[in-house]
N, C-alpha and C positions, 0 to 999 in steps of 0.2 A: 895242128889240132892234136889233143893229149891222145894217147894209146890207150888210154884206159879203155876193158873191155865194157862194153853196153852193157847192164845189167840184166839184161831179159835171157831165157830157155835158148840154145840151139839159136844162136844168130847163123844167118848164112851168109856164105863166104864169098867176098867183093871178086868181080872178077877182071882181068888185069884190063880189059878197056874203060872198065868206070872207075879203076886207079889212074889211067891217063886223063879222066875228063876230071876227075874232082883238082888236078894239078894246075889248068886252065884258071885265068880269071873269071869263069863262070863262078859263080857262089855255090856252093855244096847244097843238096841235096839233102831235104832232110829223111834219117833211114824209115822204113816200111815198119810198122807195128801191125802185128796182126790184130784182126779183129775181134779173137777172143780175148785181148789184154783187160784185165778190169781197167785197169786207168785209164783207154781211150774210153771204155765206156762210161765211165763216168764224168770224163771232159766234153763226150757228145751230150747228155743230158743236161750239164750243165748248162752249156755253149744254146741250148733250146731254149731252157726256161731265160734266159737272158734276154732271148728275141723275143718270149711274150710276155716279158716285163718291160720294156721298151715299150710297146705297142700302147701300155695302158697306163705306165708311172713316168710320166713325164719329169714327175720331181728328183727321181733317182738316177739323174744324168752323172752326178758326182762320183755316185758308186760302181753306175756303169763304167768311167773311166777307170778308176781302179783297178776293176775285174781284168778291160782288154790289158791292161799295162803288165798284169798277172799273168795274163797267157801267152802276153809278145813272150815273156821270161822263159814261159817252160817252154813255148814251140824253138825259141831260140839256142838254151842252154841245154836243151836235152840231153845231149852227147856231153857234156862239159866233164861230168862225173859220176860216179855210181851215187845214185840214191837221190839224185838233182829232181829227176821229172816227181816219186813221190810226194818232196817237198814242198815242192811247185803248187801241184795239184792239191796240198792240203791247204797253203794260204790262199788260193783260185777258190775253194770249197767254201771257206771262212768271209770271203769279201763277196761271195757271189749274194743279191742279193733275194732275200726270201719272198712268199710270194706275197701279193698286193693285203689282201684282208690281214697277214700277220704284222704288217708291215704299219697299218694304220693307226695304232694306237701309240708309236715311237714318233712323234714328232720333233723336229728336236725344239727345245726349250728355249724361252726369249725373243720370240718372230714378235712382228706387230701383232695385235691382236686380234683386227682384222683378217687378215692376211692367214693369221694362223687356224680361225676356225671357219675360212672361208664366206666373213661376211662383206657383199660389198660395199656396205653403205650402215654408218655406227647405227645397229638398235635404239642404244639407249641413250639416246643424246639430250642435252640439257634446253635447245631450241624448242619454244612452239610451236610445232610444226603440223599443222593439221591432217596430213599425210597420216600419221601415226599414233592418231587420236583412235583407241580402244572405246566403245561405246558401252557404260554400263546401263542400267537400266535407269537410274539417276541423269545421267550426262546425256541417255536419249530423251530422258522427260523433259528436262532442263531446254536442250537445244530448243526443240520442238516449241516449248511455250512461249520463248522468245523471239523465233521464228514469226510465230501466228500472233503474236502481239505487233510485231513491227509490220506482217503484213494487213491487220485490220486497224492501226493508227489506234493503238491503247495508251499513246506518252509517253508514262515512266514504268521501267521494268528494273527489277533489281536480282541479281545474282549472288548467293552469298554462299561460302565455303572457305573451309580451314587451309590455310598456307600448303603449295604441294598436291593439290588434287586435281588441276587440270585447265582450273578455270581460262586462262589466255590462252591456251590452245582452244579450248571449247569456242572461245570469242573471231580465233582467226577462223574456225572453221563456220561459225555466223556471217562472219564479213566473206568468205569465198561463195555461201550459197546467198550471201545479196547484193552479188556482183551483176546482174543482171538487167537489177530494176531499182539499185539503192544507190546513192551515193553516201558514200560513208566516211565519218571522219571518224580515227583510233588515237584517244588518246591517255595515255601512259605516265607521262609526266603530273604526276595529283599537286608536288610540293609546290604549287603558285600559288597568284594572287586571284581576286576576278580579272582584275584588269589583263593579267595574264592566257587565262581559260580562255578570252575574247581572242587575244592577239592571235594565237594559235588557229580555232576555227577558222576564223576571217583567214589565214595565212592557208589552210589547207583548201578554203574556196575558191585561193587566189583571188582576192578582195583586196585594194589596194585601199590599207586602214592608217597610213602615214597623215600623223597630226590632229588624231580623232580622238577627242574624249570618249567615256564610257557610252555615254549617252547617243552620240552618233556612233558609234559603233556597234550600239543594238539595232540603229535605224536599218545601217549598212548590212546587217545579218538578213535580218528581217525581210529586205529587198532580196539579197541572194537565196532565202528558203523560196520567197514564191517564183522565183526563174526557174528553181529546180521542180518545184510544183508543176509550173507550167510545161514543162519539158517531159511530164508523166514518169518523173523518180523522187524514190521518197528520199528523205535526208533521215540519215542516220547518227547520232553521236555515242558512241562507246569508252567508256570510261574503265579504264583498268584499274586497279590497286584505290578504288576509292575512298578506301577508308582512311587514308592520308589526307584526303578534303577537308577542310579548314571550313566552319561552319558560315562564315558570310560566303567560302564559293558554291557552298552546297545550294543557298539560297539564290546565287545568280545562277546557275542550272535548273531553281524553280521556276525561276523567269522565264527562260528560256523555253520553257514547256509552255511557256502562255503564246507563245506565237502560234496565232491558228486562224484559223478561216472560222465561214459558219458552219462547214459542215466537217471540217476534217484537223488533226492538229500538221503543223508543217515541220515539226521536228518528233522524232522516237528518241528518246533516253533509256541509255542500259550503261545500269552502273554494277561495276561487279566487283566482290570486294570481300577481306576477310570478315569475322563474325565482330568487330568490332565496329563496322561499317551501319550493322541492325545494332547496335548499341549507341551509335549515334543518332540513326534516325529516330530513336527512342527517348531521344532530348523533346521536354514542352515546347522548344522552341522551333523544334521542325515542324510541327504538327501537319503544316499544312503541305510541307513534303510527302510527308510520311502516307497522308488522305489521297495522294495523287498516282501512289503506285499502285500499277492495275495488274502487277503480274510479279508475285515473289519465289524463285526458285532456289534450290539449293543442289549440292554434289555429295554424294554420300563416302564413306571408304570402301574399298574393294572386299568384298569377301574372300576365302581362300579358292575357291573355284574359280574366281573373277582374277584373283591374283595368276593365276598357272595359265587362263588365255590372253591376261594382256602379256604376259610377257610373250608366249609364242605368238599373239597377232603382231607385235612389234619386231620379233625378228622375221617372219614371213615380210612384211611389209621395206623390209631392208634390201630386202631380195636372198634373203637364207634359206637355202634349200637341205636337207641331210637330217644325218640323225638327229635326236633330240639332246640340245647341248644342256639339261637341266634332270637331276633327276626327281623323279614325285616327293619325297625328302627335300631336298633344296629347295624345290618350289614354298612345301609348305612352310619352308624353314622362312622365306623370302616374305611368304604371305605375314609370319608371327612376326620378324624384324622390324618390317616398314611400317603397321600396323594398317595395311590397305592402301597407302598412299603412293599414290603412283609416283611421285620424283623420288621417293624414297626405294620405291621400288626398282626406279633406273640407276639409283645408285648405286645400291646392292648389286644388282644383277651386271654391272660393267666393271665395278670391282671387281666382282665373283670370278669372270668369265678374264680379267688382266689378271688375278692371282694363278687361274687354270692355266694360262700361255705360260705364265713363267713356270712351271712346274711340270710342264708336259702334258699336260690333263688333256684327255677328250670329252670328259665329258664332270661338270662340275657336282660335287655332294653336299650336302647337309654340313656336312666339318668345314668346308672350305665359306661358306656362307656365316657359319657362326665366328669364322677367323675375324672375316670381313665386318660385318656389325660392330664386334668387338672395335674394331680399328677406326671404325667412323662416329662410335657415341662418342660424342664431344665430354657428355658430362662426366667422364672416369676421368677427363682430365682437370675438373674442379676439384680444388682440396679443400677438406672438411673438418672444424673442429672435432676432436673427439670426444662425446660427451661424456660428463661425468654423472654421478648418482645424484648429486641435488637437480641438474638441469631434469634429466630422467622423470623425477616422481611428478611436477605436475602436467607433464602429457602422460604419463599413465591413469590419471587419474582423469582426465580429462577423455581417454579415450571412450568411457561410459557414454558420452554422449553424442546423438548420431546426427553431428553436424560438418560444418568445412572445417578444415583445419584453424583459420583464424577464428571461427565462431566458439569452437571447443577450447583454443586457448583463452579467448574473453570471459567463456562459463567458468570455467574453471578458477582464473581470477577474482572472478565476481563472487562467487559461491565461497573461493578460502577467503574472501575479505567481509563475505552476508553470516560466518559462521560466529557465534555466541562468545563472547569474550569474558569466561568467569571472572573477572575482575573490572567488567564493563560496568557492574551493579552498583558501585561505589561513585561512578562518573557524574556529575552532577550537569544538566543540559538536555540537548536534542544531540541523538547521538547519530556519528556520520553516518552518510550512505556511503555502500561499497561504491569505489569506483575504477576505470583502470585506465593509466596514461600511455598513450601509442605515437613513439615518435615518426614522422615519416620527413619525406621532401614536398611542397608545395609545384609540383608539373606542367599545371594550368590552370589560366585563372581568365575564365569567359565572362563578360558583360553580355544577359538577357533580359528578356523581358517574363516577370512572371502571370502567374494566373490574376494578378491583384494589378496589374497593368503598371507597378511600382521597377524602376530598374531593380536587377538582381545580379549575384553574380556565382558561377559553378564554378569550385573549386575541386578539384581534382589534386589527390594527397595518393602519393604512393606509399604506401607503408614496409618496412621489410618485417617478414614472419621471423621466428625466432632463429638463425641459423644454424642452431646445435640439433634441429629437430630431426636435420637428415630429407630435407627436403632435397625433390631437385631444384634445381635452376629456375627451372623455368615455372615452376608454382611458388618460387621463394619471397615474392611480392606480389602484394597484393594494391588493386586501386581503390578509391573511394570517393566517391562524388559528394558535396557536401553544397548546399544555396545556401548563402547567407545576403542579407540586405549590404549594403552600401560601406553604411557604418565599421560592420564587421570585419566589412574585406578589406576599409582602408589600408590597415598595414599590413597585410599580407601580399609580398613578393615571388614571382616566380622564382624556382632556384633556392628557396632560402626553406631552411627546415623548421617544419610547424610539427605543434604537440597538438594529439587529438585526448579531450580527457572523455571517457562515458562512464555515467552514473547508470548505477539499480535503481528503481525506487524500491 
């Protein structure tokens, strides 16, 4: 062992039998420090908070080892050299670790996200899941009247709202409270045929419909509603994403409303569907759909109040207990982003909260949410002519007038072509009407029946608005329904691009 003298006051002096015993293969003895040394006392204080960070930071096992690995060093090398145990004790000092409340804002960066803000089960997840269905005052009215429609045999009920606000969760959470007394068929898949939409029910009645034209296979229904009839449950059918229905299936779904008794119908219809869905049923040709629904609801967007408790009902409902991971700014930031919409809101909000993990965040801001928006509008990433001064003057000129943007464009045409031509006076004739030619693509093209009991047929012309206008995306086309007779339609193909021309008079 070195000679060097122990750095401490007045050591006292070994005396010659504990110079024979340290000679022994017994291990030496570490020497006595008295109790007024500051550094014992600050290695006992230490060596305390340790035990009651133990007791309650379970996560800090790593740092605990560090710390003992620190003080095997000094209780071992004490004696090694002058100035050893200070040293010691100042890295013991540095790794010890601090207490629980300082310590919880440091987490380190990159954990699951989960994991990292203590949720057990994802908030904001992209599933239907009626579990974590927020009830606004719309989505309680909604439920509610579709409820009491299917419990008083009202037929056909329609659900209609904008993409993202809820509606198939709202539907699972129908089908869970008419598990009891309903049987109930879900279905999802709109893009079929009829012959299709039959095969389906029949297949979820367990109906064995091999080799059946349409026609027995309505027999075959027919028999399976009054077994369920007879069995005291109602039969239910739920139609999701309806607006993708194809007008002759919409028609075998009115049929299907015809099966009844005399006192009661044997099937409930809920078709639920974006606003394109009442744009269809608004065809002369449904009419008699259209007469049969007895119950039309709709989902509205979330307000900002509405916005700040669905998202904390959604993490309570996860099983998140703790402080609040959102601040009043982020919420409202959340509520202006999505603009109410609830999927839009889970997206935000799960973003928000994977930017916060990576970053250390406890708790997310205002700035972190506007990152995020940034990052998810799709449209920054469309590229835009940029326009020049001639494109320019006839939308300003047009902005005089308080119509839609394709309306304003047409005036605006119509009016520079209705304007006096000083040199029109010398023209000799009938002088033209203004008029304005609008290319589009020809989309669809339906055979009806019209009011004159003559076939018809609706033509559907997607038009594009002017691109230079600085539109977004998603108002940058517009649709246009047009009937014309037989004649007219002959040669117009789907797919192929037709000119619209409109006169003044």
């Amino acid at each position: 062992m070195d000679s060097t003298p122990f750095p401490f006051e007045n050591p006292a002096p070994v005396a010659p039998a504990e110079i024979s015993a340290l000679s022994g293969p017994t291990p030496p003895a570490l020497p006595e420090i008295t109790s007024t040394s500051p550094a014992l006392q600050i290695h006992a204080e230490i060596e305390e908070r340790i035990a009651q960070e133990i007791a309650v930071a379970t996560h800090l096992h790593e740092a605990e080892e560090n710390v003992l690995e620190t003080r095997d060093v000094v209780e071992g090398d004490v004696t090694k050299e002058s100035g050893a145990e200070q040293i010691a004790l100042q890295k013991f000092a540095m790794a010890a670790p601090a207490p629980l409340a300082e310590l919880a804002p440091q987490k380190a960066a990159g954990t699951d996200v989960l994991s990292y803000y203590g949720l057990p089960q994802q908030p904001f997840d992209v599933t239907p899941d009626p579990a974590y269905l927020y009830f606004t005052s719309s989505h309680r009215e909604a439920l509610a009247s579709l409820k009491e429609g299917i419990e008083n045999f009202r037929g056909f009920m329609v659900l209609v709202a904008e993409p993202g606000m809820g509606k198939t969760t709202l539907m699972n959470k129908l089908m869970e409270e008419l598990t009891d007394y309903a049987r109930v068929v879900f279905l999802f898949q709109t893009q079929c045929s009829s012959r299709e939409l039959l095969c389906f029910i029949l297949n979820e009645l367990e109906v064995d419909h091999t080799g059946m034209d349409v026609v027995a296979m309505h027999r075959a229904l027919n028999q399976a509603l009054l077994e369920e009839m007879l069995r005291g449950r109602r039969f239910v059918l739920i139609v999701d994403e309806a607006q993708n229905l194809q007008e002759p299936v919409l028609e075998t779904i009115r049929l299907l409303s015809d099966f009844e008794t005399t006192h009661s119908k044997l099937i409930q219809i809920v078709l639920a569907g974006q606003p394109q869905l009442a744009e269809t049923l608004m065809r002369p040709s449904l009419v008699q759909l259209r007469q049969r629904i007895t119950v039309l609801t709709s989902l509205k967007p979330l307000t900002a109040e509405e916005t700040s408790e669905y998202v904390e009902h959604r993490l309570l409902a996860s099983g998140w207990v703790g402080n609040l991971l959102f601040t009043t700014e982020a919420l409202a930031q959340i509520a202006e982003s999505s603009a109410g919409v609830p999927r839009s809101i889970n997206n935000l909000s799960f973003n928000s909260l994977l930017a916060g993990s990576h970053r250390g965040l406890e708790v997310i801001d205002a700035e972190i949410v506007k990152e995020v928006a940034a990052k998810l509008n799709v449209e920054s990433l469309v590229r835009r002519p940029q326009p020049d001064s001639v494109s320019q003057q006839p939308a300003a000129s047009a902005e005089a007038i308080g119509a839609t943007q394709l309306a304003r464009a047409l005036a605006a045409a119509l009016n520079a072509e209705a304007r006096p031509n000083p040199n029109s006076e010398n023209v000799v004739g009938p002088k033209p009407q203004p008029e304005v030619v609008l290319t589009g693509n020809l989309t669809e093209k339906v055979r009806s029946q019209g009011w004159s009991k003559r076939p018809e047929y609706r033509i559907l012309v997607t038009l594009e608005r002017d691109p230079i206008s600085g539109l977004p995306v998603a108002e940058r086309y517009y649709c246009c329904s047009i009937y014309m007779d037989e004649l007219q339609a002959a040669g117009l193909k789907t797919g192929k691009p037709v000119r619209i021309k409109i006169e003044q008079d």
